[in-house]
Biopython code that builds the backbone (N, CA, C, O; Angstrom):
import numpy as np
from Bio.PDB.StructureBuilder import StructureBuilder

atoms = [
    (1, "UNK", "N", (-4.840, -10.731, 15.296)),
    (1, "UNK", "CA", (-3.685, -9.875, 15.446)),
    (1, "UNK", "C", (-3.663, -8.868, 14.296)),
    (1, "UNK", "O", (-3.734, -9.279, 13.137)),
    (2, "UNK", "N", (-3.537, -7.158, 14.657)),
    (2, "UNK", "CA", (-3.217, -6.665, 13.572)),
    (2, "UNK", "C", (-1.482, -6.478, 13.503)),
    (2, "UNK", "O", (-0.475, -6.757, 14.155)),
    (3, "UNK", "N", (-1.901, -5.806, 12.238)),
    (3, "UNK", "CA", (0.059, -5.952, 11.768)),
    (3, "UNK", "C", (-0.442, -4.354, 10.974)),
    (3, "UNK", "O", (-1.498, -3.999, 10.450)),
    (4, "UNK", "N", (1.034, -3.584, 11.222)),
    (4, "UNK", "CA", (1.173, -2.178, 10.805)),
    (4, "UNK", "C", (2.098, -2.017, 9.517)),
    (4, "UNK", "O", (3.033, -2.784, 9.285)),
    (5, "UNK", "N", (1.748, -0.949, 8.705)),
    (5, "UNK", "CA", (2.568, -0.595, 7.955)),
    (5, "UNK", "C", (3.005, 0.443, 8.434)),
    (5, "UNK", "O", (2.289, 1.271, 8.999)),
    (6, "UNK", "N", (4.408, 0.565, 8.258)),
    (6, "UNK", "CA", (5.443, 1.596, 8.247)),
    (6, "UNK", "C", (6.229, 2.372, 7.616)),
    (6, "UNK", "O", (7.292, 2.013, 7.111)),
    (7, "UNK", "N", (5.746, 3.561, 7.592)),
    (7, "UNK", "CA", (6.856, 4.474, 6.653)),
    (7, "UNK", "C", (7.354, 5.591, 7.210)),
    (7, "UNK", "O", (6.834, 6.545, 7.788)),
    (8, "UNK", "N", (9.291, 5.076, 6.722)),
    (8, "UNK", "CA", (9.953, 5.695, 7.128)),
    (8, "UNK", "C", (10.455, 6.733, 5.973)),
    (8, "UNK", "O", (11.019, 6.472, 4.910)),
    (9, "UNK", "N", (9.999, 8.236, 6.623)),
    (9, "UNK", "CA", (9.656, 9.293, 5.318)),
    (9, "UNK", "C", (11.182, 10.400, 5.206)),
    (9, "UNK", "O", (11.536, 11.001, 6.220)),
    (10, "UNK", "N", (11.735, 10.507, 4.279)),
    (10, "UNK", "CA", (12.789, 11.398, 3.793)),
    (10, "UNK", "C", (12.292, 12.314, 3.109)),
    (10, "UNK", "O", (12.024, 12.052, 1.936)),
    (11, "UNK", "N", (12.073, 13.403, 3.535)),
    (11, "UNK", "CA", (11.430, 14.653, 2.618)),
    (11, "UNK", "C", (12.407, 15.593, 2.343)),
    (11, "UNK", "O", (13.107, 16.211, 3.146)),
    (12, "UNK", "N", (12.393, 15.643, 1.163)),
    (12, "UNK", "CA", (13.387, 16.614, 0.329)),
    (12, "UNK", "C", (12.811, 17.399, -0.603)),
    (12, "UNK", "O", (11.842, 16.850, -1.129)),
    (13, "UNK", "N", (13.116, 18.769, -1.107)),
    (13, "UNK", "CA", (12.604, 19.886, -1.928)),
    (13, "UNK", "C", (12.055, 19.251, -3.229)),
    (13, "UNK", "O", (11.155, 19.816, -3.850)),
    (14, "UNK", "N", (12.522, 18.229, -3.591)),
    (14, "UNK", "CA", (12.049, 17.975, -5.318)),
    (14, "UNK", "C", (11.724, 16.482, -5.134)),
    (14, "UNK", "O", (11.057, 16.157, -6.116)),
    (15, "UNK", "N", (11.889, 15.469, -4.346)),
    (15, "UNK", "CA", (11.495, 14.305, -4.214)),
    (15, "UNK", "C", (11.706, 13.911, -2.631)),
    (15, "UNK", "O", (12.715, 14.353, -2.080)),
    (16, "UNK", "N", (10.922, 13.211, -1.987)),
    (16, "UNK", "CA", (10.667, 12.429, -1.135)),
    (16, "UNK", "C", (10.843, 10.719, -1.545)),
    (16, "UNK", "O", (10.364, 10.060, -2.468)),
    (17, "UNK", "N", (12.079, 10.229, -0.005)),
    (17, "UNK", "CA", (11.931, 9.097, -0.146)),
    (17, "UNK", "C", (11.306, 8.540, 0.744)),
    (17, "UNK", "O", (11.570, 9.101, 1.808)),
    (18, "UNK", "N", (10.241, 7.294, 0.947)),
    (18, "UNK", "CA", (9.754, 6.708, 1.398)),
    (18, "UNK", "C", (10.246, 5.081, 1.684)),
    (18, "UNK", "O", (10.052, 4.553, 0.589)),
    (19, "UNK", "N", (10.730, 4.136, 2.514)),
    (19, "UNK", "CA", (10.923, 3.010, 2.986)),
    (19, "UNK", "C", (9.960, 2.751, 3.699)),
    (19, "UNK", "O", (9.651, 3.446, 4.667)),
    (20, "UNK", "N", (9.211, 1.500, 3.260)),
    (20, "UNK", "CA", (8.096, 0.757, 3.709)),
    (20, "UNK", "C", (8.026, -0.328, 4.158)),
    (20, "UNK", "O", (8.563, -1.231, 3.517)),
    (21, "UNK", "N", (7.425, -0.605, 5.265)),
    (21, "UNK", "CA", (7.686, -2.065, 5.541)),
    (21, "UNK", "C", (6.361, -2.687, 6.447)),
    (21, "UNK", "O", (5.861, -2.100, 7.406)),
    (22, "UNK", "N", (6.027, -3.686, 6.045)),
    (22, "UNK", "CA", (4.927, -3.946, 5.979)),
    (22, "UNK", "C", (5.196, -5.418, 7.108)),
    (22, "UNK", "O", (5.911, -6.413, 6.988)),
    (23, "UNK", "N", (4.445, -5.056, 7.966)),
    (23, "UNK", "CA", (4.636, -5.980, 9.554)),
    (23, "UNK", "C", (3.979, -7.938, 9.021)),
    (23, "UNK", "O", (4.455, -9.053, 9.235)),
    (24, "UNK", "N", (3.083, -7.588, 8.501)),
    (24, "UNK", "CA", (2.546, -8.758, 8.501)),
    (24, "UNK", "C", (3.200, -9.835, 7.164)),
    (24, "UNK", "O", (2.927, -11.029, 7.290)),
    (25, "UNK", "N", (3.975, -9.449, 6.016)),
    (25, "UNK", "CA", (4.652, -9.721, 5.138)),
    (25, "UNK", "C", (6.410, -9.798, 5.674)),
    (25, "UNK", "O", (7.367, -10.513, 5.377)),
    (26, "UNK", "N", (6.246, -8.976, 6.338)),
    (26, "UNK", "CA", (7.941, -8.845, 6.929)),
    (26, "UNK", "C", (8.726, -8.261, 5.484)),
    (26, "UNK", "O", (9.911, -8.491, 5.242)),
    (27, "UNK", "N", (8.054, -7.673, 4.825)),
    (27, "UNK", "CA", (8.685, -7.029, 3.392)),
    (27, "UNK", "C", (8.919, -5.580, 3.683)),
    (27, "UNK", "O", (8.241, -4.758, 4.301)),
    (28, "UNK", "N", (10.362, -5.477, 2.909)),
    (28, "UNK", "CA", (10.312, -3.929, 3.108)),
    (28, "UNK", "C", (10.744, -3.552, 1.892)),
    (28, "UNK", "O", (11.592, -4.156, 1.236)),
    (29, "UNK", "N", (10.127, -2.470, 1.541)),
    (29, "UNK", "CA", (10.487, -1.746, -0.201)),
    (29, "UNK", "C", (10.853, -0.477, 0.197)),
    (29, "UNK", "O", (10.794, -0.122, 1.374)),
    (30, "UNK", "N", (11.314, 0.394, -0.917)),
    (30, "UNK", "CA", (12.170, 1.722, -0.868)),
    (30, "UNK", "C", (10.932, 2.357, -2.627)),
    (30, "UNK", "O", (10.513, 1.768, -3.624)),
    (31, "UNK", "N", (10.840, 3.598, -2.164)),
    (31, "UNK", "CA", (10.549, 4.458, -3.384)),
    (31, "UNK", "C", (10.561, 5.761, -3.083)),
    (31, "UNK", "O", (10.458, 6.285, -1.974)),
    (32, "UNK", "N", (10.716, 6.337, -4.312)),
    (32, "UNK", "CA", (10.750, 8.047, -4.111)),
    (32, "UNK", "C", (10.036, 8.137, -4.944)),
    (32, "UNK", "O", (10.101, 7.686, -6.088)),
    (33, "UNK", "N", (8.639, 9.233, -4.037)),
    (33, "UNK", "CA", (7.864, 10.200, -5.118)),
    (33, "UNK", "C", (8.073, 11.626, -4.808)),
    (33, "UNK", "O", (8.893, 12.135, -4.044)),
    (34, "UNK", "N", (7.215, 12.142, -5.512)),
    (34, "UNK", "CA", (7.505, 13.439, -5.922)),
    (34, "UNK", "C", (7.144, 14.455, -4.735)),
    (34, "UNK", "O", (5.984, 14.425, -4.325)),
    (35, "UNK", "N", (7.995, 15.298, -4.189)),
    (35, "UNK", "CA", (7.452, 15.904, -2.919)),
    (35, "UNK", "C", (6.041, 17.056, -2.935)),
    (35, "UNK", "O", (6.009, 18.286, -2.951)),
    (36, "UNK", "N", (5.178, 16.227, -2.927)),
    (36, "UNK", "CA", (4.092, 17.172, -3.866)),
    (36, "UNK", "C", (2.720, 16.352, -2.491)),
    (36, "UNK", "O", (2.841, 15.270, -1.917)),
    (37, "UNK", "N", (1.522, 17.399, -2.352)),
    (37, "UNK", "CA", (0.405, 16.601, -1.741)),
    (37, "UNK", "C", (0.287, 15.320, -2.387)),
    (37, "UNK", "O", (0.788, 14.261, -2.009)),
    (38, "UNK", "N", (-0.394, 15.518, -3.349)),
    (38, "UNK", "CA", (-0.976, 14.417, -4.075)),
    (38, "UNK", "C", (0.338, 13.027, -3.987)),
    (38, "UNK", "O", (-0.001, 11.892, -3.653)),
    (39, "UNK", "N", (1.466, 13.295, -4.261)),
    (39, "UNK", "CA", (2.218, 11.644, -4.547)),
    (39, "UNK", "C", (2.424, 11.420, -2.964)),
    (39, "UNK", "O", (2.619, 10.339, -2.409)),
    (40, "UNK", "N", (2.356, 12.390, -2.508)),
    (40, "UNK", "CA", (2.518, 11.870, -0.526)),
    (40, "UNK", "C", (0.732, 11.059, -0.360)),
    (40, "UNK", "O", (0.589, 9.877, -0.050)),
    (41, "UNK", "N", (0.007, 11.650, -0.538)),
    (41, "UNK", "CA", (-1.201, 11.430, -0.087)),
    (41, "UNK", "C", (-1.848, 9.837, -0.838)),
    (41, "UNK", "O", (-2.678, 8.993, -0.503)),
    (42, "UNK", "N", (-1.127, 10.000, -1.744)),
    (42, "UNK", "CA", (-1.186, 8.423, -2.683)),
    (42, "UNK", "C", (-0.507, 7.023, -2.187)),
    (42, "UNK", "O", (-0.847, 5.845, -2.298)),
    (43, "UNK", "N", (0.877, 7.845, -1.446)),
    (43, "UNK", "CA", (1.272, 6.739, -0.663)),
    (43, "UNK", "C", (0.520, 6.177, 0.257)),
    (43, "UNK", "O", (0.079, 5.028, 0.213)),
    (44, "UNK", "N", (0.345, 7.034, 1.176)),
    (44, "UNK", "CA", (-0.669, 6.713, 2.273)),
    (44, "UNK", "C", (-1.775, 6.047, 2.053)),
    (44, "UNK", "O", (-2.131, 5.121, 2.782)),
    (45, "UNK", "N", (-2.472, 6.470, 0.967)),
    (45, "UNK", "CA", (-3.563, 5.619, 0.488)),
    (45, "UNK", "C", (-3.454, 4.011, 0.382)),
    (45, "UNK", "O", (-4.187, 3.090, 0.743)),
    (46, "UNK", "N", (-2.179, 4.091, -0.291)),
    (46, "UNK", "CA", (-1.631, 2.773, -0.743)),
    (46, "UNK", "C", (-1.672, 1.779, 0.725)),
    (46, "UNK", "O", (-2.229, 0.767, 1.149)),
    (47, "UNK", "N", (-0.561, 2.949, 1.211)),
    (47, "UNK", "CA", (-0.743, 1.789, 2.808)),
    (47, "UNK", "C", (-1.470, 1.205, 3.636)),
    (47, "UNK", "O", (-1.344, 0.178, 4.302)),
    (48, "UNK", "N", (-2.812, 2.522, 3.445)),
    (48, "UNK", "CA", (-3.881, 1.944, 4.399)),
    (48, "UNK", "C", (-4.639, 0.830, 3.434)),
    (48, "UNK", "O", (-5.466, 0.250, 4.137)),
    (49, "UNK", "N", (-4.655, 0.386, 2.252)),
    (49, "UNK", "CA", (-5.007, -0.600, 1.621)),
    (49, "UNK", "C", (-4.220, -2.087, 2.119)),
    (49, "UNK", "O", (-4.760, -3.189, 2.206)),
    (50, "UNK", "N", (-2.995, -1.794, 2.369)),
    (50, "UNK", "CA", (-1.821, -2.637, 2.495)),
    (50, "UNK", "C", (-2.156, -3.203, 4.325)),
    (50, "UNK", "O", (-1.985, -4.341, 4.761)),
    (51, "UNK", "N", (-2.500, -2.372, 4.848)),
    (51, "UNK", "CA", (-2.842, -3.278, 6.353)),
    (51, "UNK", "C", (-3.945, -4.266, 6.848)),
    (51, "UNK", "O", (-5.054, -4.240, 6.314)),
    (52, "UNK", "N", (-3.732, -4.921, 7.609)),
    (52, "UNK", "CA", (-4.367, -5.920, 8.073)),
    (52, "UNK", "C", (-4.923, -5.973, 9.377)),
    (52, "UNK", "O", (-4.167, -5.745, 10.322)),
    (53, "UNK", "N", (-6.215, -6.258, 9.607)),
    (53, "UNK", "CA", (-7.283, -6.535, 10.423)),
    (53, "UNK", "C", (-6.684, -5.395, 11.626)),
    (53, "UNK", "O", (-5.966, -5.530, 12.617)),
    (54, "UNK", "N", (-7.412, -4.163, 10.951)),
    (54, "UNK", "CA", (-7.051, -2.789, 11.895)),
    (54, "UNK", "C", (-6.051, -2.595, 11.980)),
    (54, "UNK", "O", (-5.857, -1.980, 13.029)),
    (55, "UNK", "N", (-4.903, -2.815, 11.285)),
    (55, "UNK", "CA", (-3.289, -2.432, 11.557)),
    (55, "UNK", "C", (-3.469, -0.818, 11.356)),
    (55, "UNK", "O", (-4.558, -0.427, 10.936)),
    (56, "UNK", "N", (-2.694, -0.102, 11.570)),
    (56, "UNK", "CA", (-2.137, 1.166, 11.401)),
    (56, "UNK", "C", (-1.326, 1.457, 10.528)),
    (56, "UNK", "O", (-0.630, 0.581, 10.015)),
    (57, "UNK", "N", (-1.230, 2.887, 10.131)),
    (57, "UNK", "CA", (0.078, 3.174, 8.784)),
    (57, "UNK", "C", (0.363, 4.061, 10.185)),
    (57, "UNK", "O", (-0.361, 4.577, 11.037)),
    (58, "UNK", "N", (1.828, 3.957, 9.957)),
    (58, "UNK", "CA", (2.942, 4.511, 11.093)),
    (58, "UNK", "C", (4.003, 5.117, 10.376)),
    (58, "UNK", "O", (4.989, 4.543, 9.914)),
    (59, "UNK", "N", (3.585, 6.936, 10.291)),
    (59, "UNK", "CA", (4.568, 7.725, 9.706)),
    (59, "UNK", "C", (5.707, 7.757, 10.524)),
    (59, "UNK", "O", (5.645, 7.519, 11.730)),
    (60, "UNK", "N", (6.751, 8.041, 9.932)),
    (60, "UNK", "CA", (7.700, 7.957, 10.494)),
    (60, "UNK", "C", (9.016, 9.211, 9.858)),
    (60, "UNK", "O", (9.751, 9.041, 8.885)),
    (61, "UNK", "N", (8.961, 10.496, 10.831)),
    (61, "UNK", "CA", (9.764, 11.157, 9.892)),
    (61, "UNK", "C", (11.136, 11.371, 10.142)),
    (61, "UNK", "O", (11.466, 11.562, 11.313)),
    (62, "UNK", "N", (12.123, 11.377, 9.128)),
    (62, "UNK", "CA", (13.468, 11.559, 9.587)),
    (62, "UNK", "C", (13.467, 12.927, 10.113)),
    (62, "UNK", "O", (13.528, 12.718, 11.325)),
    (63, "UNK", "N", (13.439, 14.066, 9.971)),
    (63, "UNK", "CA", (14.041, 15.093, 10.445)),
    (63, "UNK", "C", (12.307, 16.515, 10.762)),
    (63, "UNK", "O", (11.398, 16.391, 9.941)),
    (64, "UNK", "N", (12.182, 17.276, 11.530)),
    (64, "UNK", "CA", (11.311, 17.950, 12.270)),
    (64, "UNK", "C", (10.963, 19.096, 11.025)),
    (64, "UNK", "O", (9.851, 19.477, 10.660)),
    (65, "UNK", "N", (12.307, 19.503, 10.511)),
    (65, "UNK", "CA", (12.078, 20.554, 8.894)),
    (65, "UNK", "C", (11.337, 19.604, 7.674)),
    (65, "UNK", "O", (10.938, 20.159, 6.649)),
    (66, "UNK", "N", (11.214, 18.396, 7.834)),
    (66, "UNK", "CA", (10.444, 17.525, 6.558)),
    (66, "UNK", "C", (9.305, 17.995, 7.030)),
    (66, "UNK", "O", (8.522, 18.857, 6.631)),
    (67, "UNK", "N", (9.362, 16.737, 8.664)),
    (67, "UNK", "CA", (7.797, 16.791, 9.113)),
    (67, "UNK", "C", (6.700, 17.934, 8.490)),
    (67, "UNK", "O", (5.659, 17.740, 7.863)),
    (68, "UNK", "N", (7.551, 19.591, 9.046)),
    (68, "UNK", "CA", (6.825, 20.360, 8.834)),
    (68, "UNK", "C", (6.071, 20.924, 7.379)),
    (68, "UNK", "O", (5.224, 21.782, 7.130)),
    (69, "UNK", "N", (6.817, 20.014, 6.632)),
    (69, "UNK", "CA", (6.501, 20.269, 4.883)),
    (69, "UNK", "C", (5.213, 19.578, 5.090)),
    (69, "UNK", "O", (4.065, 20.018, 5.128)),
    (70, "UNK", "N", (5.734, 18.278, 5.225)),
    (70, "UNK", "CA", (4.714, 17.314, 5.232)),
    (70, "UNK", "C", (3.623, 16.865, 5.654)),
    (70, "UNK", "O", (2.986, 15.910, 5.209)),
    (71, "UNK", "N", (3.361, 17.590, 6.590)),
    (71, "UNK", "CA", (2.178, 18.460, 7.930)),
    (71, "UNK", "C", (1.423, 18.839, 7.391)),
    (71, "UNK", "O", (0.247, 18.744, 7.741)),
    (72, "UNK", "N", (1.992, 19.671, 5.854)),
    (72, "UNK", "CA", (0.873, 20.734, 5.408)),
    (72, "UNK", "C", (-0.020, 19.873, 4.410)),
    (72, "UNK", "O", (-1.238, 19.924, 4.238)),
    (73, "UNK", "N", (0.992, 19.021, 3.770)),
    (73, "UNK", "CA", (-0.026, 17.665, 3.054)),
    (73, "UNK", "C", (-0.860, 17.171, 3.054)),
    (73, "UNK", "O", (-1.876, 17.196, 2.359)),
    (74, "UNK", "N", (-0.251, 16.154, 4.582)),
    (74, "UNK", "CA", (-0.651, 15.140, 4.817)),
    (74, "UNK", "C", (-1.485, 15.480, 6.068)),
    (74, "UNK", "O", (-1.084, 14.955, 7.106)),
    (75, "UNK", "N", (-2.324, 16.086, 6.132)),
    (75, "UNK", "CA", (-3.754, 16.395, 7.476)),
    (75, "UNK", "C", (-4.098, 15.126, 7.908)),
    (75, "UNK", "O", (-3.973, 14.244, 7.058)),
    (76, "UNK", "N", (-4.569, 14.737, 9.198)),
    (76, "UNK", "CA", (-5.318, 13.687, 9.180)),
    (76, "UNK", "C", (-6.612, 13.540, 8.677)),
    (76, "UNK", "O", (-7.297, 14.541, 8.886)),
    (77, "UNK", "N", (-7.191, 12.628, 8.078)),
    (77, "UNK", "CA", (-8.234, 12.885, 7.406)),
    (77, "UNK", "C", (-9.385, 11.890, 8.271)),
    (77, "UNK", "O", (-10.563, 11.859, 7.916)),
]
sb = StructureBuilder()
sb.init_structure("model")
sb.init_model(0)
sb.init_chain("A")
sb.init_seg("    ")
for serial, (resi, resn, name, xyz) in enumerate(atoms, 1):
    if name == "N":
        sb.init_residue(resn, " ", resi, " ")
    sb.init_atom(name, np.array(xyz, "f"), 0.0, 1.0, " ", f" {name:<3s}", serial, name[0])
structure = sb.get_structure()
């Protein structure tokens, strides 16, 4: 069975918050980094470390004006 991580993303002009929650732990944490490529792209990193046997990281954005910040970031790679 895989299990997904999830982040539910708040993007704002000077910091981004991020709520995470991690399927296979049933844990969920809260942090804000800096609304910048690099501290977005670090999260993500983090997460795809954080999943299990093929799980997925599952962005999740509050509002369509973040997304579009965050679009320019976060490319699929």
């Amino acid at each position: 069975m895989s299990y997904d991580i999830i982040l539910a993303v708040d993007y704002h002009d000077e910091n981004t918050v991020i709520r995470q929650f991690d399927e296979r732990r049933k844990v969920e944490s809260t942090c804000t980094v800096p609304s910048s490529a690099a501290a977005l792209l670090q999260v993500v990193q983090e997460a795809r470390k954080q999943r299990w046997r093929g799980g997925q990281v599952v962005w999740i954005q509050e509002s369509t004006s973040g997304w579009l910040a965050c679009k320019r970031f976060c490319k699929t790679r």
